[in-house]
Structure formats: C-alpha cells, structure tokens
C-alpha positions as CSV (number, residue, x, y, z in Angstrom):
1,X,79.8,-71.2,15.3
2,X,78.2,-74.4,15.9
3,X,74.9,-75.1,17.1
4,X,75.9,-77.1,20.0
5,X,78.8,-77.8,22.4
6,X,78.4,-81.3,22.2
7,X,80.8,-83.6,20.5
8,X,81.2,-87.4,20.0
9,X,83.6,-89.9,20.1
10,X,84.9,-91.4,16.6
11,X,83.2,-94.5,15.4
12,X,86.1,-96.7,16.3
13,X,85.3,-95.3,20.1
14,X,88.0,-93.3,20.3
15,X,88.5,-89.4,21.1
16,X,92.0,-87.0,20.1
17,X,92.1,-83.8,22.4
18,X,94.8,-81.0,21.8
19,X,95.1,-79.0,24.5
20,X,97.2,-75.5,23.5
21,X,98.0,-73.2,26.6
22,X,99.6,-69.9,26.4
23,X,99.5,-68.9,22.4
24,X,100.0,-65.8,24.0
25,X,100.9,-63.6,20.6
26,X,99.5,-60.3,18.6
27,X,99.0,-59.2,15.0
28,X,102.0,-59.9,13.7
29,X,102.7,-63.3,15.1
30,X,105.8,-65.3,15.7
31,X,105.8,-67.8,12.7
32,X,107.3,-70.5,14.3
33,X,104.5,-70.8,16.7
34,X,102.3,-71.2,13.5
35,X,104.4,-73.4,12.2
36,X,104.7,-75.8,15.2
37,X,100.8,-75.9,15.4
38,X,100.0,-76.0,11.9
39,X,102.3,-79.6,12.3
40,X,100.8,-80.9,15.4
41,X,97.1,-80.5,13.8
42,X,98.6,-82.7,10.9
43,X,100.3,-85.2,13.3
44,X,97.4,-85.3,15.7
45,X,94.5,-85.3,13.8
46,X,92.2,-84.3,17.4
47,X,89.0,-84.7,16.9
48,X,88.7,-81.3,19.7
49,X,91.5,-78.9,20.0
50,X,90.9,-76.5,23.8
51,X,93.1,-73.4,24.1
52,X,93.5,-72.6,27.5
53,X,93.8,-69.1,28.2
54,X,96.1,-66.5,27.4
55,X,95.2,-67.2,23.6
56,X,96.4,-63.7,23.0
57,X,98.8,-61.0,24.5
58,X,96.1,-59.0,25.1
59,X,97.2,-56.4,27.4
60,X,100.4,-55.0,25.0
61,X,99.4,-53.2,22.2
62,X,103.1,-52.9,21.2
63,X,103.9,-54.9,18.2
64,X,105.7,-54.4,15.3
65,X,107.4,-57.1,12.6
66,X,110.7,-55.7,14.1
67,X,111.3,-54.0,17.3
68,X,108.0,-52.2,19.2
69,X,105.6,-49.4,18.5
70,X,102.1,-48.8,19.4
71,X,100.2,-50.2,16.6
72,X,96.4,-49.6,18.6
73,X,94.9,-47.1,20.2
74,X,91.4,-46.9,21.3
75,X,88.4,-49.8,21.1
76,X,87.8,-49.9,17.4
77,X,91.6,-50.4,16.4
78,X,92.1,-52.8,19.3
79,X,89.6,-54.7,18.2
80,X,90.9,-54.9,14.9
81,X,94.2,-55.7,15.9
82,X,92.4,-58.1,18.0
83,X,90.7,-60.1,15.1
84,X,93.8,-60.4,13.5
85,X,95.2,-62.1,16.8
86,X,92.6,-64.4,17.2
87,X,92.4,-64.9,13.5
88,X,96.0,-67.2,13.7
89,X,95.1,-69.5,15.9
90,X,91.3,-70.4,14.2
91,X,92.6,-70.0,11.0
92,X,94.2,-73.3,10.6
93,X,91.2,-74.6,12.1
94,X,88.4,-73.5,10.2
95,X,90.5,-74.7,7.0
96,X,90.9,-77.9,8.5
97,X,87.5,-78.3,9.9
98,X,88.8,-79.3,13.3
99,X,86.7,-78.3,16.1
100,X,87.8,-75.9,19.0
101,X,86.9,-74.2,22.1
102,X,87.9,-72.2,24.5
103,X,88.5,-70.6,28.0
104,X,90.4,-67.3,29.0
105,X,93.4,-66.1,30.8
106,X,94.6,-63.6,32.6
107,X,96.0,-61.5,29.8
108,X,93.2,-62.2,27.3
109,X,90.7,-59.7,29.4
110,X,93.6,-56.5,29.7
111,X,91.8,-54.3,26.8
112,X,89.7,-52.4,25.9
113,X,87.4,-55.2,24.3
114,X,85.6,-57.1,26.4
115,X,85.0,-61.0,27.0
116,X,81.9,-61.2,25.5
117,X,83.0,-58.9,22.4
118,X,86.0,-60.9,22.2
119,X,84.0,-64.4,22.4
120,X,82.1,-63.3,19.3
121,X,85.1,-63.3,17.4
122,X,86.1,-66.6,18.5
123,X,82.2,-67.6,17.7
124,X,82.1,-66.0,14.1
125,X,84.1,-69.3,13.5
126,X,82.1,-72.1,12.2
127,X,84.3,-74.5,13.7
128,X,84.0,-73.0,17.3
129,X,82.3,-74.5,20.3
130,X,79.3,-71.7,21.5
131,X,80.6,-71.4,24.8
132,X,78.5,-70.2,27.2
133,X,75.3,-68.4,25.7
134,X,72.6,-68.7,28.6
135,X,73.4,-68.3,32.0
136,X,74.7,-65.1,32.8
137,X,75.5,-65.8,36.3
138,X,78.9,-67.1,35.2
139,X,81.4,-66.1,32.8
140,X,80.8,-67.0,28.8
141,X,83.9,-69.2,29.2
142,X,82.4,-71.0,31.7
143,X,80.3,-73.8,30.5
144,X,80.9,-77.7,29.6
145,X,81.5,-79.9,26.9
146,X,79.4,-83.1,26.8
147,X,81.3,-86.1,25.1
148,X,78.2,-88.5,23.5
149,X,78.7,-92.4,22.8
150,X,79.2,-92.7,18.8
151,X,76.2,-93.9,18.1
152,X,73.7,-92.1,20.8
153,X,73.0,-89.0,22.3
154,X,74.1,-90.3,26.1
155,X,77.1,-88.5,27.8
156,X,80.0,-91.0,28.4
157,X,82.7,-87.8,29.2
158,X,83.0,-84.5,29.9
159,X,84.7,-81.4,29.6
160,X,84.4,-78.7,32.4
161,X,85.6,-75.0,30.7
162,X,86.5,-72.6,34.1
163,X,86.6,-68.8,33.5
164,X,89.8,-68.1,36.3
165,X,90.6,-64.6,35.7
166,X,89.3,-61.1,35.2
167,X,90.6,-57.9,34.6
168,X,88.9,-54.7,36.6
169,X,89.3,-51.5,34.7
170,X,88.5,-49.3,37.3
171,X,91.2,-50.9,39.8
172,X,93.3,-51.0,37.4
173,X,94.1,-55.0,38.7
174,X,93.5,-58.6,37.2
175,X,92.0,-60.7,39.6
176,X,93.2,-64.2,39.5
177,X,90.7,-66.4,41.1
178,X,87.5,-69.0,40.7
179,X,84.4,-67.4,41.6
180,X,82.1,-68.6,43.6
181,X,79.3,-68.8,41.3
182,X,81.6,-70.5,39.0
183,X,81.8,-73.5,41.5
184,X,77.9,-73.6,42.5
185,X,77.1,-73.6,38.7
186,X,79.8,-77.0,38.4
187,X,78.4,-78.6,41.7
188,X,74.6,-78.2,40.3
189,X,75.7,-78.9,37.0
190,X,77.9,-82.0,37.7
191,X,74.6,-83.2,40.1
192,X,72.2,-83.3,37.0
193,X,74.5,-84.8,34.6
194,X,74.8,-87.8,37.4
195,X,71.1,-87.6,38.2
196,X,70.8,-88.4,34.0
197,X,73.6,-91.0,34.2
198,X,71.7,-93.2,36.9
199,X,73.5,-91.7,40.0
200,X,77.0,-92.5,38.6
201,X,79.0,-89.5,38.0
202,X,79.9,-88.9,34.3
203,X,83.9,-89.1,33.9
204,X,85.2,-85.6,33.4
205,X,88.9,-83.5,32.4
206,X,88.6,-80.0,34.6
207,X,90.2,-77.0,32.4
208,X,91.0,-73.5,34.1
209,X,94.1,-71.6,33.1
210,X,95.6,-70.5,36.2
211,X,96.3,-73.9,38.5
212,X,94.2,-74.5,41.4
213,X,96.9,-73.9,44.9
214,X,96.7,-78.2,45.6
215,X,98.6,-78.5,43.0
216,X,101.8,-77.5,45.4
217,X,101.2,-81.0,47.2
218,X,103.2,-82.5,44.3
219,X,106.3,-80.5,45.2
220,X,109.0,-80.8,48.1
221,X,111.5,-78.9,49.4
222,X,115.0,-79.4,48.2
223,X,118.6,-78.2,48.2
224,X,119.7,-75.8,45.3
225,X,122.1,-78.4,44.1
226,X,119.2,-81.0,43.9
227,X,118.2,-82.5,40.5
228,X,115.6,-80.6,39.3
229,X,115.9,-77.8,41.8
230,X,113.6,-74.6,41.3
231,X,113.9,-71.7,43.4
232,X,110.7,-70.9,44.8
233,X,108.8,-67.7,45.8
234,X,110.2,-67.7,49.4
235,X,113.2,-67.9,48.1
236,X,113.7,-71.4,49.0
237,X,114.2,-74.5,46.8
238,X,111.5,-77.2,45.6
239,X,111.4,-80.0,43.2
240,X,108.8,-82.5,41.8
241,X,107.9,-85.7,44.2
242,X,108.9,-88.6,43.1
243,X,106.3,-90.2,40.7
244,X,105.0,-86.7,39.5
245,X,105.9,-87.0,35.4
246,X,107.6,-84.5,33.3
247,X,109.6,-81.1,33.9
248,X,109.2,-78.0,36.2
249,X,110.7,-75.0,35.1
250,X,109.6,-72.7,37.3
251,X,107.4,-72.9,40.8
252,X,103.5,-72.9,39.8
253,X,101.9,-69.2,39.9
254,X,98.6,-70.6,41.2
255,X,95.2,-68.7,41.8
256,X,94.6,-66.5,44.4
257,X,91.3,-68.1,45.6
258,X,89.6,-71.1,44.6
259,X,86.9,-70.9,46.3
260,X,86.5,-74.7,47.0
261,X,86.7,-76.0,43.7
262,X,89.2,-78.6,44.7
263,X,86.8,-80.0,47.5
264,X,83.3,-79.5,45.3
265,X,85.1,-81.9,42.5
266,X,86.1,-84.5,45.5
267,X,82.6,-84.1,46.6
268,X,81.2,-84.5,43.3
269,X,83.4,-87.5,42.3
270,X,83.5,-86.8,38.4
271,X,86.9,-85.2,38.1
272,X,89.5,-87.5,36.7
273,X,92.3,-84.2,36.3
274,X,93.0,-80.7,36.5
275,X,94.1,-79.0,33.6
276,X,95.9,-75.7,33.6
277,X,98.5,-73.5,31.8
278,X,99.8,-70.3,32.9
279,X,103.1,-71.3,33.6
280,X,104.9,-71.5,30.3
281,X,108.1,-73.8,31.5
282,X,105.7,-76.2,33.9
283,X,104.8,-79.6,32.0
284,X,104.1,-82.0,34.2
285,X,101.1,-84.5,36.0
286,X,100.8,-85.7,39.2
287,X,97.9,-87.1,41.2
288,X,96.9,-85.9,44.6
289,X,93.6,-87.3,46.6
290,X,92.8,-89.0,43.8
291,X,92.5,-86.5,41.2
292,X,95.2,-85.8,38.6
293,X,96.9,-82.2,38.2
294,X,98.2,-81.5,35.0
295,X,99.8,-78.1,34.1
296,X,101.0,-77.8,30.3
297,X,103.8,-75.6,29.4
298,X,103.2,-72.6,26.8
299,X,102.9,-72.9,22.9
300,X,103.9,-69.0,22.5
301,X,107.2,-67.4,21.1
302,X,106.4,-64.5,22.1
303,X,106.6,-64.6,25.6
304,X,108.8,-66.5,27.9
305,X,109.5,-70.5,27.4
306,X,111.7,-73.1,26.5
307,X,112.5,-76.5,24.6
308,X,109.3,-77.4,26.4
309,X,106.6,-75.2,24.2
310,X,104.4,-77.9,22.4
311,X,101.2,-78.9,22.6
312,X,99.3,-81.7,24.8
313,X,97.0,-84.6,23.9
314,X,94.7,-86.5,25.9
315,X,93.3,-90.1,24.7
316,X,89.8,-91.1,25.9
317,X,88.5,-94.6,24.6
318,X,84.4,-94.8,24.7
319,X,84.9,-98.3,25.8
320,X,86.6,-97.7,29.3
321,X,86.2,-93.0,29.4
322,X,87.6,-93.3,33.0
323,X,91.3,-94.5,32.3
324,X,92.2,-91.2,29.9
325,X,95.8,-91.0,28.5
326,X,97.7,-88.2,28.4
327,X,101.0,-87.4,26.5
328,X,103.3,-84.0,25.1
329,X,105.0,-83.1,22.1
330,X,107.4,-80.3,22.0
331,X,108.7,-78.0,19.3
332,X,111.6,-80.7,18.2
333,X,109.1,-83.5,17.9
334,X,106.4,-81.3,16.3
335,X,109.3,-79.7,13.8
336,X,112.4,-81.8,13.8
337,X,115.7,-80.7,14.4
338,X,116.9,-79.8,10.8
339,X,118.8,-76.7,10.5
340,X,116.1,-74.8,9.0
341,X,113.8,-75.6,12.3
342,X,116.2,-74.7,14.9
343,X,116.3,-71.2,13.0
344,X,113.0,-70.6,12.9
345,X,112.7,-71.6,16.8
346,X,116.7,-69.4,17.3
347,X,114.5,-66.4,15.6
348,X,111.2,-66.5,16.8
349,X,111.9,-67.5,20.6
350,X,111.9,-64.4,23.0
351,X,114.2,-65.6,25.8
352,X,117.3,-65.9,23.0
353,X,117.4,-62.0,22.6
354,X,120.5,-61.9,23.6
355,X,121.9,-64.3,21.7
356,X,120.3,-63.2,18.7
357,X,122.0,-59.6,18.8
358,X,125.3,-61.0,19.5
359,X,125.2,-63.3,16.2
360,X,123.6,-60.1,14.3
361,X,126.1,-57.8,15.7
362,X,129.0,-60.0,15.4
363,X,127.5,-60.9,11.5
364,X,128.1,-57.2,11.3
365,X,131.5,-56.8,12.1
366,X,132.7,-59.4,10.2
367,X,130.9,-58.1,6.9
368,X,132.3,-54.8,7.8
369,X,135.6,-56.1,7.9
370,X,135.3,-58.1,4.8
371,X,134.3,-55.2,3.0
372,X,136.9,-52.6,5.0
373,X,139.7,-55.1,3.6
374,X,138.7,-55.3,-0.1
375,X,138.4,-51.4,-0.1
376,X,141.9,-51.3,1.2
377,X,142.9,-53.8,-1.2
378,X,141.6,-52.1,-3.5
C-alpha cells in the first residue's frame, strides 16, 4: 500500500487515467478479460488506473473452469477464493508498477467478507491507493484523490471516490444508494480544498458506480423503430439526445437515492463529470447543468456485455486541469481483430452461450460422422 493517496502529474504536465468498470469475474477468470487489460496497460501507459465497482462477482460462489459448482463455503474459503479474485486485476499492476485505486459496487459487498476485510486485500498491494483509513463516518471507499502540480505539493485536480452501495445481511437486500454522510463529508471536504486554493474551487472527476438518477435528462423518448432505440423500464422507448456521445445499450439502472449529491456538486462548483459503471452495454457522455455524466460500459466476460467492453481514459493537462479529455477503447482496438482474438472474445464472452454450444454440438456431429463413415468403410 502506499503511504498516501496523493499523486502528481508527469513532468511534461500531463496525467493518463484508466478507468475499468465492471471486472466483475471470480477465481478462475475469463482470460480474455486479462488479456484485453494486460494490452490497454501497455497501450496506455496511465499514470492512475480507478476500478469502479463490481471489481469482482462477489455474490456467486459458483465457479468452475468449465460449467458451475460451489467452489466456497464459509468466510475463510471465501476469502480465499476472494484473494485469488482480486489478485487478477492487481496483479498486472503491481508488476507493472502502475498505481490504482478503488471504489465498490453493488456485488463486491454480497459475502461473507466484508468491505473493510476485503480493502485490505486490495491494500496489501504496494501499488494501491490507501483509501479511506480515518474517518469512519463514511465508507473506506469513500475518500479523494488529490492530483499535485509536478513540481509542488499544491492540488491542481481531484478525484472524488463515492462508496454507492451496500449489502445488508440481515435483510437479506443491497441497498443502492449515496448516503447522506457520504455527501456532508464531499461538501465539507470540497469547502476546505477551495478555502486552501484561495476560494476557487479545485477542478475535480466524481466516481460512484451506480449512476446518479440526472443522468436520465440526457435521454428522450422515442419510437421502437428509432435509431438507437432502447426499451425502457416502463416499457416504453428512449434514445440518447442529440449531442450526448457514444452508445446506449440498455436504459441506465441508476441509484435509488442520492441524497443531493447532484445539487451539493452544483453548489460546490468543482465537479467537472460524473463517472459511473454499473451498466455494462452503456458508454456514453453527456452534459447536463453544466456538469458532465459519463457512464462506461463493463470490462467483464463474465457477465453480460458486448463489442463495447473496454476500458476508458481521461486526459488532464496541468497547464489548463479544467478542460479534461475523455476517450474509449474497446476489445477490437485493445486486441485487434485477428482470428485468434475474436476466439478468445467467441469463448470467453457470456452472452454467446448459445452460439457456443451450437458450434460444439454441431463440431460433434460432424466428427461423429467422420468417424461413423470410416468405421463403415472399414
């Protein structure tokens, strides 16, 4: 673990974040989600990579290298397996000497292991951020990342980590929601770091997993026929607005309560964009009120996706923090499109079951036949 959350911009004033949302595997994990990582750190080079909840499938304890059994049972082996979870995603990290941190989602807390417990692993890292380690009125992924001038200790950025979801054992239900001690922390915290900065509030990217509900203001009704038509939870249809950049694949699962985060970070005037994950075919940004929303589709194989699972990068320049730049790379650009990679991504990817047992299946039959005809040949 380092000492410090802290980090700097390069010498040449510039600073490489990777945002990764929705890893989202177990112990024995999908290798073309390695694979496609292991690329973009190589491609990339971020000086910070942020995984943004859901870093592991935490509430299914089946897992097997082919088809499911329970491989778990009980807090010591689940938090074994857990380790071993955790351990692909730092892994290439640590080697690289790439500095990361962290915030939860809603499956990382459904387990018998706990946030803290499981932040330890994460910390037992050297390359990983120490999180939250002092106030316990908030969650330990709730806590921000000050980004310092290259040659000074001032603050020119920041990074706001939000804790949005909790699992409660005894109810047996995962609450999705920002607390409200989560948003008096930011407000007083976001108030001293522009009382240090001469009353101008530092420039700052927001990060919770589960989007905020004002994100809906960048999506309209439409027709089912409508380019990029999605069927919503009403059982309607909705599309982007025009102007809103990239691809929605499904309508945003947002919190259930925000408790006035959205209107603290107007009031507060530091927020330059939302961040979130959650939903694993949404990748797309938008600005509403001034403040940018910015959901990133998922990096898991595993789980749910499509063509869209990559990773995201945000530019920041020391010289001018305010005007960020944000960009995606999917599994194609990350991986290329040889035969070999659409394979691995044909193999690995969850929502191609289907297809997969009919190419096995019908592999079968026509080995069986080959072989049925030589023995009658024969």
């Amino acid at each position: 673990m380092r000492n410090s959350n802290e980090i700097r911009f390069r010498p040449d004033g510039k600073l490489i974040i990777m945002q990764v949302s929705d890893p989202q595997d177990m112990k024995y994990v999908r290798k073309a989600m390695v694979k496609m990582l292991d690329n973009a750190y190589d491609k990339i080079k971020p000086d910070l990579v942020v995984f943004t909840g859901d870093n592991i499938l935490g509430n299914h304890l089946l897992d097997a290298r082919f088809g499911t059994k329970q491989i778990a049972s009980g807090k010591a082996a689940t938090l074994s397996v857990m380790k071993d979870s955790i351990r692909h995603i730092c892994a290439p990290l640590e080697e690289r000497k790439i500095p990361f941190a962290m915030i939860y989602g809603n499956h990382d807390d459904m387990n018998a292991v706990s946030k803290d417990e499981q932040a330890d692993i994460y910390r037992s890292y050297s390359m990983c951020l120490p999180m939250n380690t002092r106030n316990g009125r908030v969650d330990c992924d709730t806590y921000n990342i000050p980004v310092c001038s290259h040659d000074g200790d001032k603050p020119l950025f920041n990074l706001w980590m939000l804790d949005s979801a909790w699992y409660d054992k005894i109810q047996d239900k995962c609450f999705q929601a920002i607390k409200p001690e989560t948003v008096e922390w930011y407000k007083k915290e976001s108030a001293r770091l522009t009382a240090e900065n001469g009353g101008v509030p530092v420039p700052s990217l927001m990060f919770a997993h589960i989007p905020l509900p004002e994100i809906t203001n960048l999506i309209e009704e439409c027709g089912p026929n409508d380019v990029g038509a999605v069927p919503t939870h009403k059982h309607g249809w909705c599309r982007l607005k025009d102007g809103v950049r990239g691809k929605m694949g499904e309508y945003p699962s947002v919190i259930e309560e925000s408790s006035g985060l959205f209107d603290a970070a107007l009031e507060c005037g530091d927020v330059k964009a939302i961040v979130s994950g959650h939903d694993h075919t949404n990748c797309f940004e938008g600005n509403y009120k001034g403040i940018d929303f910015i959901q990133t589709s998922c990096a898991s194989f595993r789980c749910y996706g499509d063509k869209t699972r990559g990773v995201r990068v945000f530019e920041i320049n020391e010289r001018d923090p305010e005007d960020y730049i944000t960009y995606f790379f999917n599994y194609d650009e990350l991986c290329g499109r040889s035969a070999g990679a659409k394979l691995r991504y044909f193999w690995d990817a969850d929502e191609k079951e289907k297809q997969k047992f009919t190419v096995l299946a019908g592999a079968a039959a026509v080995t069986a036949g080959v072989i049925g005809a030589l023995i009658k040949k024969k």
